[in-house]
C-alpha positions in Angstrom: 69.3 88.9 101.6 71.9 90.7 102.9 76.0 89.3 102.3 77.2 89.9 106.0 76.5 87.4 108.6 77.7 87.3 112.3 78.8 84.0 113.5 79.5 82.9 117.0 80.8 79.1 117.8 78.4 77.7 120.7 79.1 76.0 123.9 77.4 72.8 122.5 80.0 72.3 119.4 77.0 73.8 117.1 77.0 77.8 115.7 74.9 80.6 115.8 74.6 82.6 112.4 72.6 85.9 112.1 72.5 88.3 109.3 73.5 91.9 109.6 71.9 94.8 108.3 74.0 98.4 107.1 74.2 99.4 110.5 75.7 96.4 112.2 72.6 94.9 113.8 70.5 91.6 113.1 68.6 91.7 110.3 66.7 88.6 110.8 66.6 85.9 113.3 69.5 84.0 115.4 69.6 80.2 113.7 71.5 77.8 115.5 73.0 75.5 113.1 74.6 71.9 114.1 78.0 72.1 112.0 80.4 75.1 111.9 81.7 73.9 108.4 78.2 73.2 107.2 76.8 76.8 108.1 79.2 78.3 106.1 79.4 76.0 103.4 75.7 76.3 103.0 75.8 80.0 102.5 77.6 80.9 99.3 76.0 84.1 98.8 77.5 85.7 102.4 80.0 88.0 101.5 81.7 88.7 104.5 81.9 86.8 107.7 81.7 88.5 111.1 83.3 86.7 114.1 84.8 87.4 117.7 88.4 85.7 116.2 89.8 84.4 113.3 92.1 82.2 114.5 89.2 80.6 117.1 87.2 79.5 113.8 89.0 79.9 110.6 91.4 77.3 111.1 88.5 74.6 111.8 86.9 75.9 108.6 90.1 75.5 106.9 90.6 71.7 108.2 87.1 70.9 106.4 88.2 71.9 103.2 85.8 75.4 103.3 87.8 79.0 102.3 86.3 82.1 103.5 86.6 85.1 100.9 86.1 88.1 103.9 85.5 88.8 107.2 85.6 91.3 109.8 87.4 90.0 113.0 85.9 92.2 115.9 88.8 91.3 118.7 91.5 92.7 115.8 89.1 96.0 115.0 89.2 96.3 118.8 92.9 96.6 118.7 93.1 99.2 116.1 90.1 101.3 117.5 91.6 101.5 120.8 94.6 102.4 119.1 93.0 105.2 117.3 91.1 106.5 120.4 94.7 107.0 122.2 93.1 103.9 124.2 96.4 101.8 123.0 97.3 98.9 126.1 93.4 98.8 127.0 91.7 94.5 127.2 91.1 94.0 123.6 88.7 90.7 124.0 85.3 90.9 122.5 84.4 90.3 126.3 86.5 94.0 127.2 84.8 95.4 124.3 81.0 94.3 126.0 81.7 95.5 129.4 83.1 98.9 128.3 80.0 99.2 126.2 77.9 98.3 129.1 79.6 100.3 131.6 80.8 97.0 133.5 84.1 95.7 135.3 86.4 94.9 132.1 88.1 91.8 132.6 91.9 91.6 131.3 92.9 90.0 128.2 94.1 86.4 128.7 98.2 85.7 129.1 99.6 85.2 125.5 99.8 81.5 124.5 103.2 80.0 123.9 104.2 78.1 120.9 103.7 74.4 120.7 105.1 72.8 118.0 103.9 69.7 116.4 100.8 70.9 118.5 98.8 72.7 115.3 95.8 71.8 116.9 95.9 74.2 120.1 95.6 77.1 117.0 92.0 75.8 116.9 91.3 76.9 120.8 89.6 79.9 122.0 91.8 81.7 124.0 89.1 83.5 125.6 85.9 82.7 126.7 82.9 82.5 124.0 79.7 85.1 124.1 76.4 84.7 122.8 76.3 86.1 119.5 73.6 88.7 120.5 76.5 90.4 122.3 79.2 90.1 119.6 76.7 91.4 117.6 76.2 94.5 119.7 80.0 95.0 119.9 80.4 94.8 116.4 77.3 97.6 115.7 79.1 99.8 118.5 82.4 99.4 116.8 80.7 100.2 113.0 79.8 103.6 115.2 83.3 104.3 116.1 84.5 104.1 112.8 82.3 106.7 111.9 83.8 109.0 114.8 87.7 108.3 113.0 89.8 110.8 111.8 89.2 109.6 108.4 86.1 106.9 109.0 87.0 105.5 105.0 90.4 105.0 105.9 90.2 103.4 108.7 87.3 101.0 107.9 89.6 100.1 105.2 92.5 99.6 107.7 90.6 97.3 109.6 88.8 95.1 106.8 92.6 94.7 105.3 94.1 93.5 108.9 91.0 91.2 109.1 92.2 90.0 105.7 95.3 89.5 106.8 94.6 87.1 109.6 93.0 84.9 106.6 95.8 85.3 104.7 97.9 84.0 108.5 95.4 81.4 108.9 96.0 79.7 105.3 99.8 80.2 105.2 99.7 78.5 109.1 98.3 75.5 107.7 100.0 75.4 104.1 103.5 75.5 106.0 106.6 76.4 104.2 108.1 73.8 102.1 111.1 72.9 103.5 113.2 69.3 103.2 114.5 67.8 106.1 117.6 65.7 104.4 118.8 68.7 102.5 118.4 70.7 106.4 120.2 67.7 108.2 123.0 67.5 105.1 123.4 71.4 106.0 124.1 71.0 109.6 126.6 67.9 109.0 128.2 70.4 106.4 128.8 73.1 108.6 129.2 71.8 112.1 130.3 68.2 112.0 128.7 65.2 113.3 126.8 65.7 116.9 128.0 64.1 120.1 125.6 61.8 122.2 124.2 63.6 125.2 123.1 67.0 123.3 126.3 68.6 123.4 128.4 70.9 121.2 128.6 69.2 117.7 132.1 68.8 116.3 132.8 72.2 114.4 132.0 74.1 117.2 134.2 71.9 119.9 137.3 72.8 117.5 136.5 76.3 117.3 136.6 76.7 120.8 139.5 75.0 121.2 140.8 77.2 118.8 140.0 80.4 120.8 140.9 79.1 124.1 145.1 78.3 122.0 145.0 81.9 121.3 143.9 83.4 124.1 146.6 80.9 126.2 143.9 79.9 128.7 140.5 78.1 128.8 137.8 80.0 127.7 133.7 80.1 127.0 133.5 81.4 123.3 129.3 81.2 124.0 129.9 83.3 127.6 130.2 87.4 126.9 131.9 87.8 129.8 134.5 85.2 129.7 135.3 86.6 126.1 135.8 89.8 127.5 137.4 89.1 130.5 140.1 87.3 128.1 140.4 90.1 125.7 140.9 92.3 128.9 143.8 89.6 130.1 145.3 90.5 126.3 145.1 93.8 126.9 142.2 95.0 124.5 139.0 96.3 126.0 136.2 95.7 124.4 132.5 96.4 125.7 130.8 93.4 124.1 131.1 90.4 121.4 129.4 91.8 118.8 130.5 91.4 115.2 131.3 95.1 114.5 133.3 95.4 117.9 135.4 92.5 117.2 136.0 92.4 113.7 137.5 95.5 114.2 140.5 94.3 117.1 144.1 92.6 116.1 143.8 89.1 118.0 144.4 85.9 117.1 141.0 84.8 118.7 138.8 87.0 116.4 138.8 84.8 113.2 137.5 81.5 114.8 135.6 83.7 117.4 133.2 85.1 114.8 133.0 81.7 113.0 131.8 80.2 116.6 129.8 83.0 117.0 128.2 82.2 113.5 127.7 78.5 113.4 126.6 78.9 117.1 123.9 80.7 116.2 122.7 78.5 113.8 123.0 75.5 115.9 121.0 76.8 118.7 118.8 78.4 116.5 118.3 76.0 113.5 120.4 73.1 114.6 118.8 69.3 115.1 116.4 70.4 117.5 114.8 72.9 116.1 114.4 70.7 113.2 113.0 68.2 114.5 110.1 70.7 116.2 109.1 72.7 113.4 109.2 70.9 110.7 106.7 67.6 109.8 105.6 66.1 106.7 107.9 67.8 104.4 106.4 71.8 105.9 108.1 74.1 108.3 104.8 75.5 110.3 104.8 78.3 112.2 102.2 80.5 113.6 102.3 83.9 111.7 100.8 86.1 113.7 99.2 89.0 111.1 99.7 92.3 112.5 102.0 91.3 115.6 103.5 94.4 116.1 102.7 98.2 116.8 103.4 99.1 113.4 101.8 96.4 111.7 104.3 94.2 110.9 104.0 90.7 111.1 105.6 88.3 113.9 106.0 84.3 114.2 104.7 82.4 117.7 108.0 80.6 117.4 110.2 79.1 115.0 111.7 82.4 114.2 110.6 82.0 110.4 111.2 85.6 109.9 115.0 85.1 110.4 115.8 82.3 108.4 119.6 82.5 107.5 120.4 83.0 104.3 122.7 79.0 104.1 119.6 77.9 106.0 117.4 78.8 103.1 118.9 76.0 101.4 116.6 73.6 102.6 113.7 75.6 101.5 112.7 73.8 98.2 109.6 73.2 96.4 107.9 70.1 95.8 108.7 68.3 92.7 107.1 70.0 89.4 106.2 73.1 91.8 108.2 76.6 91.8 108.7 79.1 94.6 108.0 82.4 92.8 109.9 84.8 95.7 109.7 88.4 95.2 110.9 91.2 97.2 109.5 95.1 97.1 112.2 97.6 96.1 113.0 100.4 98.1 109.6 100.0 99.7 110.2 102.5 102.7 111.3 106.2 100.7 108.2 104.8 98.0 105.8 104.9 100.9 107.4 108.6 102.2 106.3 109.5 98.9 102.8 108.6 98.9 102.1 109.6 102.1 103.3 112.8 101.9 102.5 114.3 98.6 106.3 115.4 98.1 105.8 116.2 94.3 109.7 115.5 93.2 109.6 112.3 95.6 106.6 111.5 93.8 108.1 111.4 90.3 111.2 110.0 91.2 109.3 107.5 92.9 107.1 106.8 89.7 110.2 106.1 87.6 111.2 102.6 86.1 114.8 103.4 87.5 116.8 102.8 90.3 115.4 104.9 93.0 118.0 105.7 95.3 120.2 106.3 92.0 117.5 109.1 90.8 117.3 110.9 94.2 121.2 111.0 94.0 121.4 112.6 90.6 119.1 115.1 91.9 120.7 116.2 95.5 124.1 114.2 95.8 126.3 114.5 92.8 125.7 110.8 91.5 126.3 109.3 95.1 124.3 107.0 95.6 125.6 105.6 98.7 125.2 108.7 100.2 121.7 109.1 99.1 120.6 106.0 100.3 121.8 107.0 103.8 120.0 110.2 103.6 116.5 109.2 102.8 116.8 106.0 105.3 118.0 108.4 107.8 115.0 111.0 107.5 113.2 107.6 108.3 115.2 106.2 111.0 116.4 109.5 112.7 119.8 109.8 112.3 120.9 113.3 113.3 124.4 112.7 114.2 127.6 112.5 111.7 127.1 113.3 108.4 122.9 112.7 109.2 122.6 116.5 109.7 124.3 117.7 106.7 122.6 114.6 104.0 119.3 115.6 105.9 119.5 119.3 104.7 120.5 118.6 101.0 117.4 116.1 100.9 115.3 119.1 102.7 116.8 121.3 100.1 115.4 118.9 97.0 112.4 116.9 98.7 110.7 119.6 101.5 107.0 117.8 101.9 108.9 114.4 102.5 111.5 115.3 105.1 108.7 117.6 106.7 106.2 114.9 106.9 108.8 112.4 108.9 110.0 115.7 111.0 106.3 116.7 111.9 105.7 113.2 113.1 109.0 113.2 115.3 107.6 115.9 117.0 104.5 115.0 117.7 106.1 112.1 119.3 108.3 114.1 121.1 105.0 115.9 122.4 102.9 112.6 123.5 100.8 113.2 120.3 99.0 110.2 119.0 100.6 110.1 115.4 98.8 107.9 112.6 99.6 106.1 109.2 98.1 107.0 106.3 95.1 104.2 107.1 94.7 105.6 110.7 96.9 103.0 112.7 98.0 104.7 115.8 101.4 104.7 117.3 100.9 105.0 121.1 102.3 108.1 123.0 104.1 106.2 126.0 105.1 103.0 126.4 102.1 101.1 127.9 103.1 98.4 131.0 100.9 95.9 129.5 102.1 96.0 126.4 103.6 92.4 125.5 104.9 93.4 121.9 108.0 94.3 121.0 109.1 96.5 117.7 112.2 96.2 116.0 113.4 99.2 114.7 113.7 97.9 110.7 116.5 99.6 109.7 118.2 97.5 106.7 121.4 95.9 107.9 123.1 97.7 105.3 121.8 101.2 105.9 124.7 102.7 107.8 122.6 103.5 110.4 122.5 102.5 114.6 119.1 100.9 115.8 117.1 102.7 118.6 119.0 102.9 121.3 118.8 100.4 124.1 116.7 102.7 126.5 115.1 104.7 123.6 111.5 103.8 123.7 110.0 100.7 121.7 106.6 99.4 122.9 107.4 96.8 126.3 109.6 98.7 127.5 108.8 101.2 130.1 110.9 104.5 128.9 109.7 107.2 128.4 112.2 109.1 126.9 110.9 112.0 124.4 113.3 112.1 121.8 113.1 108.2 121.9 109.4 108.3 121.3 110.1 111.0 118.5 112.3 109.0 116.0 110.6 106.2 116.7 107.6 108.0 115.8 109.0 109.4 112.6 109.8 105.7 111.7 106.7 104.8 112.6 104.4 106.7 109.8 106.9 105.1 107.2 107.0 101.2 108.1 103.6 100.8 109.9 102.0 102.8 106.5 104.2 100.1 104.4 102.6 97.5 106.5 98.7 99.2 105.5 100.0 99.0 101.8 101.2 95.5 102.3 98.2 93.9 103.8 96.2 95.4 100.4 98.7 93.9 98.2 98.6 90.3 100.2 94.3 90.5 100.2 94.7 91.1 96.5 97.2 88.1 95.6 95.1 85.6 97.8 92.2 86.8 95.6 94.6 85.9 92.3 95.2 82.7 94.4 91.9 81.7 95.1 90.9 80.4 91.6 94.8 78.1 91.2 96.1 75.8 93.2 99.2 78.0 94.2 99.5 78.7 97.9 100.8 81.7 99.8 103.5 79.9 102.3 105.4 83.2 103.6 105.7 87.1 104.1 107.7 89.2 106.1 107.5 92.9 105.4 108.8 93.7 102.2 108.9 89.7 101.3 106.3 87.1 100.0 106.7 83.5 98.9 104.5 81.6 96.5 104.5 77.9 96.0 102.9 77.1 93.0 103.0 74.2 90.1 105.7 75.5 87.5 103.0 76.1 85.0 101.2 78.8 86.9 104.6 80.7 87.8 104.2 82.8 85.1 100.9 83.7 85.9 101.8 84.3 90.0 104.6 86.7 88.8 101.9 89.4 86.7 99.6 88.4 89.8 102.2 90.0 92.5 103.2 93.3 90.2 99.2 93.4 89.6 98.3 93.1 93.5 101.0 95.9 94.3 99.7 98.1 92.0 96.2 98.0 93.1 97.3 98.1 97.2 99.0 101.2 95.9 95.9 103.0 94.3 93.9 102.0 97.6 96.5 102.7 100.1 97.3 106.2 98.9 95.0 107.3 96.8 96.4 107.9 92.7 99.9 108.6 92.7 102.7 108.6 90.5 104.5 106.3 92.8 104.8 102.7 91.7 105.6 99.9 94.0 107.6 97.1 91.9 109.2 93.6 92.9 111.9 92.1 91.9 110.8 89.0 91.5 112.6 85.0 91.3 110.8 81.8 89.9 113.4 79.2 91.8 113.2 75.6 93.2 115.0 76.6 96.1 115.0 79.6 98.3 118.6 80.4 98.8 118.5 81.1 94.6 116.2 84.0 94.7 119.3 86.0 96.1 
């Protein structure tokens, strides 16, 4: 009997089940069974589960106590493929998918669903409209067919069962929530802005910091209005374009010092203050909605919450349940790594292989020890920075590392050109911004890299610009991060696998980042697990290659102590 079986829920509350055969299609009858939980329970020996949408099904399986070890989610493939076809912005529904094999009026893609929280139940509801499984079935043989016309047909089969892993991985950390105590959150708040006044407004710290800024500028003013700021500043005689830190930190005012603090605690109170407290987080779990490959690149995104910007004081009030440990690790130097494996650079390779700092070895080799300087170089082959001292670090790191810098530079261009240009897996950055597109891509650049974002009107998926050298940098960014995120989905399918047989839970990742909550006697075991699971995303990423991709790794009861 073969180990793939299609599954479709019905109209009725029942499922259909079929099995597949190599080529996609049925290999025995449609069964309709009465129980979605039950018709997966009942089948042990299916290896991998084919469905229009994980989060449509896998988040009822979940709620019955039954874990699914694979599947193939065909509205997720359909993302990808269209992707790879230069078809990126085209209806991804299963229901698109039918009517473009069918040659029939495709019907758009239903209006993204807002976050609900303390609402985990709406996760469970199809956002689209269900098909017979005799037609998901034919979309999913028509998209086995596609993947035979790729680029590299292994690669990108691989790419697709990894994202399709991902969303399982989504699914389980959605429900597990991130531990997270309220009292120590609430204790925070009191700590850093005071007590809160009845009818919502400004809490305490806040009202004296304004006051404050409104002494020294010698008149009333807005601290959380832009424009009042600046129109004050201009009053003192200092123009400055905007509020942000680096502007001004930089200007001799008395307002500046309990401007930025405003500016700081405001932030948190609007964006982790009572309210948000009191929304996201229930029964002792902050739950958000990861959203498994939410971005162009690959990277994941949050349906609200913002759990992927947690402040660092914040973090405080992320601590494990009694006799548990958070085992936190972080992937060094992930970014010039991947640039490595992807493209073949030999001395990148075997600087990239070594137990030492990397960063520090590429310095010894093209900038004289610095290893400032060489940090700035590599991250701004990645990132594009051609201005300053960009020009000059890029042509030492030429002069040392030629295959890497020409891989990144090859990729700019073909951006520059409207060229689709791929990761190593086959995920395809688009060559123009597409009007339809709803997401949005952060440029990545670490805060401490020394270099500008994109710029405002550069291009970034969502917006409409179609400004070549725009599309070019982002495109040479673009082969680096969204070939990180490939490597990272491996290394996440690999620890859930570890995961499966304890009772630690995966309850966070964010690009470079994963969180494991565990009892303290398994920690140990979740640590090997993580270096173990990076090694082997590596080997199936790339390919065998010197290059190693280790974590530094923290067993802690509370967040904020891994760092």
């Amino acid at each position: 009997m073969t180990g793939r079986w299609a599954l479709a829920p019905a109209e009725d509350g029942g499922v259909d089940v079929a099995p597949l055969g190599p080529d996609g299609l049925p290999a025995g009858p449609v069964r309709r069974e009465p129980d979605l939980a039950g018709a997966v329970r009942d089948r042990p020996e299916v290896t991998r589960w084919v469905w229009r949408s994980t989060p449509e099904v896998y988040p009822r399986l979940l709620a019955t106590g039954v874990r699914v070890e694979r599947c193939y989610d065909i509205e997720d493939a359909e993302t990808l493929l269209l992707g790879h076809e230069g078809r990126y912005g085209e209806p991804r529904s299963a229901a698109a998918a039918l009517a473009r094999l069918r040659g029939t009026p495709v019907p758009p893609d239903p209006p993204l669903r807002a976050a609900e929280p303390g609402a985990q139940s709406s996760l469970f509801e199809p956002q689209t409209a269900r098909l017979p499984l005799e037609d998901l079935i034919a979309v999913y043989a028509e998209q086995q067919r596609r993947h035979d016309a790729a680029e590299h047909p292994d690669r990108m089969r691989l790419l697709t069962a990894s994202e399709s892993a991902g969303m399982l991985v989504a699914a389980e950390m959605n429900r597990a929530g991130l531990p997270w105590r309220a009292d120590a959150h609430r204790e925070l708040l009191h700590d850093l802005l005071g007590e809160r006044y009845a009818g919502g407004g400004e809490p305490r710290r806040l009202a004296e910091l304004a006051d404050e800024v409104s002494a020294a500028f010698g008149r009333r003013v807005r601290p959380d209005l832009p424009a009042d700021v600046i129109k004050a500043f201009a009053q003192a005689g200092i123009k400055v374009r905007s509020t942000r830190r680096w502007e001004i930190e930089s200007v001799d005012h008395p307002a500046v010092k309990p401007l930025l603090e405003y500016k700081r605690l405001y932030r948190i109170w609007v964006a982790h203050g009572w309210s948000w407290l009191q929304d996201w987080v229930r029964e002792g779990r902050f739950r958000p909605e990861f959203l498994a490959g939410g971005t162009v690149t690959g990277r994941w995104v949050t349906n609200g919450g913002g759990a992927l910007q947690i402040p660092k004081v914040i973090r405080r009030a992320v601590i494990a349940d009694p006799g548990w440990r958070l085992v936190v690790a972080d992937a060094d130097q992930m970014e010039p790594r991947v640039l490595a494996a992807i493209s073949r650079d030999p001395g990148l390779m075997e600087v990239a292989g070594r137990e030492s700092d990397l960063y520090q070895s590429v310095s010894d080799r093209a900038f004289s020890g610095d290893r400032a300087q060489a940090k700035l170089a590599v991250l701004g082959a990645v990132y594009g920075q051609t201005s300053g001292d960009g020009l000059k670090n890029l042509a030492a790191l030429r002069r040392r590392f030629p295959k890497a810098v020409a891989y990144v530079d090859e990729a700019a261009r073909a951006g520059e050109e409207g060229r689709l240009v791929r990761t190593w897996l086959g995920r395809t950055c688009p060559p123009a911004a597409r009007a339809g597109d709803a997401a949005t891509e952060e440029a990545g650049i670490p805060q401490d890299a020394g270099i500008e974002p994109l710029p405002a009107d550069g291009w970034v998926p969502g917006y409409a610009s179609t400004n070549a050298r725009a599309r070019g940098r982002f495109a040479r960014n673009f082969v680096v991060q969204g070939s990180a995120a490939d490597w990272a989905l491996l290394m996440l399918a690999g620890l859930r696998r570890t995961c499966a047989d304890m009772v630690a839970e995966l309850v966070f990742f964010q690009h470079d980042e994963v969180i494991v909550h565990c009892p303290r006697e398994e920690a140990d075991a979740i640590v090997g697990a993580i270096e173990e699971a990076a090694d082997m995303a590596g080997r199936l990423t790339f390919g065998e290659t010197p290059v190693r991709f280790p974590f530094t790794t923290a067993v802690v009861e509370c967040y904020a102590d891994a760092k």
